[in-house]
C-alpha positions as CSV (number, residue, x, y, z in Angstrom):
1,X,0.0,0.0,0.0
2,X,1.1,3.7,-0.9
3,X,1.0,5.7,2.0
4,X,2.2,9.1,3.4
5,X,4.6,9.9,6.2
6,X,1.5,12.2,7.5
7,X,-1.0,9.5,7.2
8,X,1.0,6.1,8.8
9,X,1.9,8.9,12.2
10,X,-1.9,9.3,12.4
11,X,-2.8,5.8,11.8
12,X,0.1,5.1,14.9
13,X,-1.2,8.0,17.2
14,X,-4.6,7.0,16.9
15,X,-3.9,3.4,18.4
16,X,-1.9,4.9,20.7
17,X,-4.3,7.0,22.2
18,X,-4.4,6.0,26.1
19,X,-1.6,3.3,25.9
20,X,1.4,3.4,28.2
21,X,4.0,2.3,25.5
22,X,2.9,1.7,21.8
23,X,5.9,-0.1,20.0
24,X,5.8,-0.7,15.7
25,X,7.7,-2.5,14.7
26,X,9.4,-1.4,11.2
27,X,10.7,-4.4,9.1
28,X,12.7,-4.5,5.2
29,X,15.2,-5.7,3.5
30,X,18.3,-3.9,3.6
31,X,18.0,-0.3,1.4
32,X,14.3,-0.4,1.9
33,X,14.1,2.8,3.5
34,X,13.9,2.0,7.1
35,X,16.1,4.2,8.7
36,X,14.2,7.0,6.4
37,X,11.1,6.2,7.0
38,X,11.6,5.7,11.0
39,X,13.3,9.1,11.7
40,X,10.1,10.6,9.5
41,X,7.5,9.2,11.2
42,X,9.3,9.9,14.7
43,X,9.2,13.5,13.4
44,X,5.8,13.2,12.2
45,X,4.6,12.4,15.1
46,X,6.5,14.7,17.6
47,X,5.7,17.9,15.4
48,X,1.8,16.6,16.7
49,X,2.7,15.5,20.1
50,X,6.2,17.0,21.0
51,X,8.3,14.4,22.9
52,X,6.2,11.4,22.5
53,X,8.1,9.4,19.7
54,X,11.4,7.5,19.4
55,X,13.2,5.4,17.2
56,X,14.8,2.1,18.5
57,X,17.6,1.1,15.8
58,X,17.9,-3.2,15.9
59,X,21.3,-2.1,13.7
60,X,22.8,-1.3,17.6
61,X,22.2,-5.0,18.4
62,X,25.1,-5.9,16.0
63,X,27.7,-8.1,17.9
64,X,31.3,-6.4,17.5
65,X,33.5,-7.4,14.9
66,X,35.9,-8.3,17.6
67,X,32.6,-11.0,18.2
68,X,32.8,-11.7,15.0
69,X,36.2,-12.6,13.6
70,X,36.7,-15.4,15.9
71,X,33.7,-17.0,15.2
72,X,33.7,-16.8,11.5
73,X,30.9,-14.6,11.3
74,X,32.9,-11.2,10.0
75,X,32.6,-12.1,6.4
76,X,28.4,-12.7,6.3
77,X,27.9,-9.1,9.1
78,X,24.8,-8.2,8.5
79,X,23.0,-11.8,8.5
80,X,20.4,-12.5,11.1
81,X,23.3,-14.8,13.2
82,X,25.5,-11.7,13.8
83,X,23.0,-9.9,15.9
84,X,22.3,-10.1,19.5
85,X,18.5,-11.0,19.2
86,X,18.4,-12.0,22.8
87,X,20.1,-8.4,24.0
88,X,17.1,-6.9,21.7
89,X,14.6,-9.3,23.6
90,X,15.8,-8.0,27.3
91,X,15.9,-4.3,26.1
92,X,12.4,-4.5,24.4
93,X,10.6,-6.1,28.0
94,X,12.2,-3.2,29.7
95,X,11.3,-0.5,27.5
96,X,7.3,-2.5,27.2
97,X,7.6,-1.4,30.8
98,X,8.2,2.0,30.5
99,X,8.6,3.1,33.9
100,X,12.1,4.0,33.8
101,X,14.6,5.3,31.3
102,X,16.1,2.5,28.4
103,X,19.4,3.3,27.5
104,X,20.0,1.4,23.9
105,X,22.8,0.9,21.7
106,X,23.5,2.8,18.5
107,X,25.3,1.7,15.4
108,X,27.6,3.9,14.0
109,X,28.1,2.9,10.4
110,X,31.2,4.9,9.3
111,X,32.6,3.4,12.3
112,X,31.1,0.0,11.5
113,X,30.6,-0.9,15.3
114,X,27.8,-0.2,17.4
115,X,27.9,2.5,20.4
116,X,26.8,1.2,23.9
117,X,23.7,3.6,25.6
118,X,24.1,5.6,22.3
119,X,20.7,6.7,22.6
120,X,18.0,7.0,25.7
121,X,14.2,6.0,25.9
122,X,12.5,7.6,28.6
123,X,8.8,7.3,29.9
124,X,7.8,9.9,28.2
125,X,8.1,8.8,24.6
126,X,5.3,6.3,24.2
127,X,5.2,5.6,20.7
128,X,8.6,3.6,20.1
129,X,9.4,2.6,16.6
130,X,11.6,-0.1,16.4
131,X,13.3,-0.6,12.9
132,X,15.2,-3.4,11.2
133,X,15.8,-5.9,9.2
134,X,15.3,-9.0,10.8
135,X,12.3,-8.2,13.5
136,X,9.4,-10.4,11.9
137,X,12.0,-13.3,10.7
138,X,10.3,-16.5,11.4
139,X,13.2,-18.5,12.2
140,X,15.5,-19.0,15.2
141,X,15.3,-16.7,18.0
142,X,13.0,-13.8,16.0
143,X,9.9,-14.8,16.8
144,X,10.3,-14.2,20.2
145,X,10.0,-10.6,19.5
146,X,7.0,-10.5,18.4
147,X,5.2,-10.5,21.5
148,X,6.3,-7.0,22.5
149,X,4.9,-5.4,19.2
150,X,1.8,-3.7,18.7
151,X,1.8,-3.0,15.4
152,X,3.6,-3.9,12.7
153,X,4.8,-2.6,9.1
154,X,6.5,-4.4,5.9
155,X,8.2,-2.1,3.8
156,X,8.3,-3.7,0.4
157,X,10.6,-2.2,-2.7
158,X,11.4,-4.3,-5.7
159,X,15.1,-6.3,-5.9
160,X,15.7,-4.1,-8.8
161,X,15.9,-0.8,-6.9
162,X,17.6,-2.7,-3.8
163,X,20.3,-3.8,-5.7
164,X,20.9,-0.3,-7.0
165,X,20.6,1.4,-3.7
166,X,23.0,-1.0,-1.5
167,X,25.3,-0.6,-4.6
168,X,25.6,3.3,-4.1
169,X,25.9,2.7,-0.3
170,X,28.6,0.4,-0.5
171,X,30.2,3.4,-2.9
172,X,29.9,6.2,-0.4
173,X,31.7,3.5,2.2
174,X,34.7,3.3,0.0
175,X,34.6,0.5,-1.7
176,X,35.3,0.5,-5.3
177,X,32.7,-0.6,-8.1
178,X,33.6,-4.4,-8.6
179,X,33.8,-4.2,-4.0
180,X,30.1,-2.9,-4.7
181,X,28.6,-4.5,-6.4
182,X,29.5,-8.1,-4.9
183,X,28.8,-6.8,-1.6
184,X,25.4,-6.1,-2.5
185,X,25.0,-8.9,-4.8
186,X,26.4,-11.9,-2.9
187,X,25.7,-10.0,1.2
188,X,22.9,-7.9,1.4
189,X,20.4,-9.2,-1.5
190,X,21.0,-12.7,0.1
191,X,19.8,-11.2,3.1
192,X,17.0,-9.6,1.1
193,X,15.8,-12.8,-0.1
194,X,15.4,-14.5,3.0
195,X,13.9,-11.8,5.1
196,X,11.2,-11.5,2.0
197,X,10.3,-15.1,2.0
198,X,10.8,-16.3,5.8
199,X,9.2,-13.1,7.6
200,X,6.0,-13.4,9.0
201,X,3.1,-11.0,7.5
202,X,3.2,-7.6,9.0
203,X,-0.3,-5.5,9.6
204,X,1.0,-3.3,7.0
205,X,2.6,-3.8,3.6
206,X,4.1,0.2,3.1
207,X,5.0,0.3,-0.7
């Protein structure tokens, strides 16, 4: 479906009207948008109702490369096994309570390493968008997740345009074309397949 910015933050506040802590959960492949689309609706919704939205990046939940390297992991980063879906688990009970401040992790990605309490949830901001790739996966520990949601959106964009995008990201990282294009090719479009055919069916398909 082909929605607004405007329209998905009044759908949200609407349902949120007299909850304690609303939490969407915003899903995609990688280069879908998510990170776009999350920061928009957060502003959407706080130019309404200053203070009352937030964005929860599952990108923070990354585990080091120092994690990583040992375990074999570095050369497939980005795959649901190199997350910390059990960290994202704890963090999303505490925050479901939301009667105390969260602090949760940020990735940086020039840095390529996430930043511990990079980012604070307090009380205050009960709409909580949580945004990534891997958050309605219906295999290993994913599912678990589910339970804290209240609401959640598929963003859907053709291979075509995916490949393209993660291409040009993999540019503006440094890596040369031929780097690029196999990066997005043989990492992230892998990815892409699996999270479109093994995610469960979202409330919302968000063209």
């Amino acid at each position: 479906m082909n929605l607004s910015i405007d329209s998905v933050a009044e759908r949200l506040m609407a349902a949120a009207e007299g909850r304690k802590r609303y939490i969407v959960a915003l899903a995609g492949p990688p280069g879908a948008g998510k990170s776009y689309r999350s920061a928009w609706l957060e502003r959407a919704i706080n130019e309404r109702r200053p203070g009352v939205a937030a964005v929860v990046p599952m990108d923070g939940y990354h585990y080091d490369n120092a994690v990583l390297e040992p375990m074999g992991l570095l050369p497939v980063k980005g795959a649901p096994e190199t997350f910390d879906a059990a960290g994202l688990r704890h963090d999303l009970a505490r925050l479901r309570s939301a009667d105390c401040d969260v602090a949760v992790p940020v990735f940086d990605r020039p840095l390529d390493l996430s930043r511990a309490g990079g980012r604070v949830i307090t009380p205050r901001q009960r709409i909580l968008i949580v945004e990534g790739n891997y958050l309605l996966l219906e295999e290993g520990p994913w599912p678990a997740l589910r339970d804290y949601f209240d609401f959640s959106l598929f963003l859907h964009v053709d291979d075509e345009v995916l490949e393209q995008r993660l291409i040009q990201r993999w540019l503006g990282m440094g890596q040369d074309q031929a780097g690029a294009i196999a990066k997005a090719r043989d990492k992230d479009m892998l990815n892409t397949r699996l999270i479109k055919a093994c995610s469960a069916a979202a409330d919302l398909v968000w063209d």
